[in-house]
Structure formats: C-alpha cells, structure tokens
N, C-alpha and C positions, 0 to 999 in steps of 0.2 A: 720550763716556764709555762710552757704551752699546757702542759699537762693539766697542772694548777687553774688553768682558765676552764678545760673542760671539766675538771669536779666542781666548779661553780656554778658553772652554766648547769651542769646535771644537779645539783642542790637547789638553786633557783626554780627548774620545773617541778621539783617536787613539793617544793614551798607554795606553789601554784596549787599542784594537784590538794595539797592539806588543805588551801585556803578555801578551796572546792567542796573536801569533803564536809568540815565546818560548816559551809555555807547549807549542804543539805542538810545535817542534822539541825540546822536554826529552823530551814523551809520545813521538815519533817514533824518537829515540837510544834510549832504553830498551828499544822493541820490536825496534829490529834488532841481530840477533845474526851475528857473526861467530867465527870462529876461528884463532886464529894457532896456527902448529906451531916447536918450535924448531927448529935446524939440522939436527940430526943425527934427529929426528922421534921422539925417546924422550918430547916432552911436548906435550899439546895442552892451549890453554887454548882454551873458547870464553867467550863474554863479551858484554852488550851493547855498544852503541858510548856508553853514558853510561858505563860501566867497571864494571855488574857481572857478579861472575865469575859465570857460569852452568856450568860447568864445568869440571874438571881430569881429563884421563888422562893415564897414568903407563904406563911399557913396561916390562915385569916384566925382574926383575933389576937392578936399579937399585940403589946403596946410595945412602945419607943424604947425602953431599956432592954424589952427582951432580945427586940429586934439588934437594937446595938450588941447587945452582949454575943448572940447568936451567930454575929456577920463577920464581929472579930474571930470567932473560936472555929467557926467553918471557916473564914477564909485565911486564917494562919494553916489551919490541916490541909487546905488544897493545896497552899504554897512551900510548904514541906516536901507534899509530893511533889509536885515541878522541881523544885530544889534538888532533893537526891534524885530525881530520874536522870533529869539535866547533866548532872556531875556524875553521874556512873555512863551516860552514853557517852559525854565529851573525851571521859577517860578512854574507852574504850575505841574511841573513835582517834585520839591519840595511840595510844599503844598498834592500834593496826595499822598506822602511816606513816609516827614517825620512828627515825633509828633510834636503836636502844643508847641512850649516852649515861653513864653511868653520874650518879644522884639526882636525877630528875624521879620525880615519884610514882610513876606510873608506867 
C-alpha cells in the first residue's frame, strides 16, 4: 500500500517539475521578439512570439483600406508564426518531460 503512496508522491513532483517547465516556455515566448513585414513592406508588425504586438509601422501615404487590408494579412502571417512555434516547442517540451503513455500524440 505503501508503495502505491510513494509512486504518487513521485508523480505529483514531477507534475510540479512539468508545470515549471511550461511556465518557462510561456516566460521564454513572451521575451522573444520577432517581426514580420507584409509583401509589398508598407507594414511591419513586431510582436512577441506568445502574440503580443509590441509594434505597428505604417509607410506614409497609405489610405484606411490599404492600411486595413495590410494589418489583417501581416498580422494573420505573424500569428501563424507564434502559432506553429508555440506548438512545436510545447510539444517538444512535452516529449522531454513527460512519460511516453502510449496514444497521446506527441
């Protein structure tokens, strides 16, 4: 019975230790900053890689629909990045901590 109490206890601290790792890769995404530019390079957004926006420039002369159009289609391309980076480190960050349990997918 006993026995049973210390694989818990030892699965609790490692539930700890994962909640840890987690929490560094959230602190980690926030500090790195990237920048995406749209095509034609009239809009740059920069942003962390957790998605926020740390900045918008704008290339003068611009009216309101280009600017609209411009802000949608750079900031879905930046948010894709964050998106797959996000979900290739969390995987990976999984696979290195927690036990392999067979049909989980990663």
């Amino acid at each position: 019975m006993f026995g049973n109490f210390g694989d818990i206890m030892g699965m609790m601290g490692k539930i700890g230790s994962i909640k840890d790792k987690f929490s560094d890769l959230k602190n980690d995404l926030e500090s790195e900053i990237f920048t995406t530019t749209s095509n034609d390079g009239s809009v740059k957004i920069t942003m962390s890689k957790l998605a926020t926006v740390k900045d918008i420039e704008l290339a003068e002369g611009m009216d309101k629909e280009q600017i609209e159009d411009m802000l949608v289609m750079t900031l879905n391309k930046a948010l894709e990045q964050v998106k797959t980076e996000a979900i290739d480190r969390a995987k990976k960050t999984a696979q290195e901590n927690l036990p392999q349990i067979p049909g989980m997918p990663f």
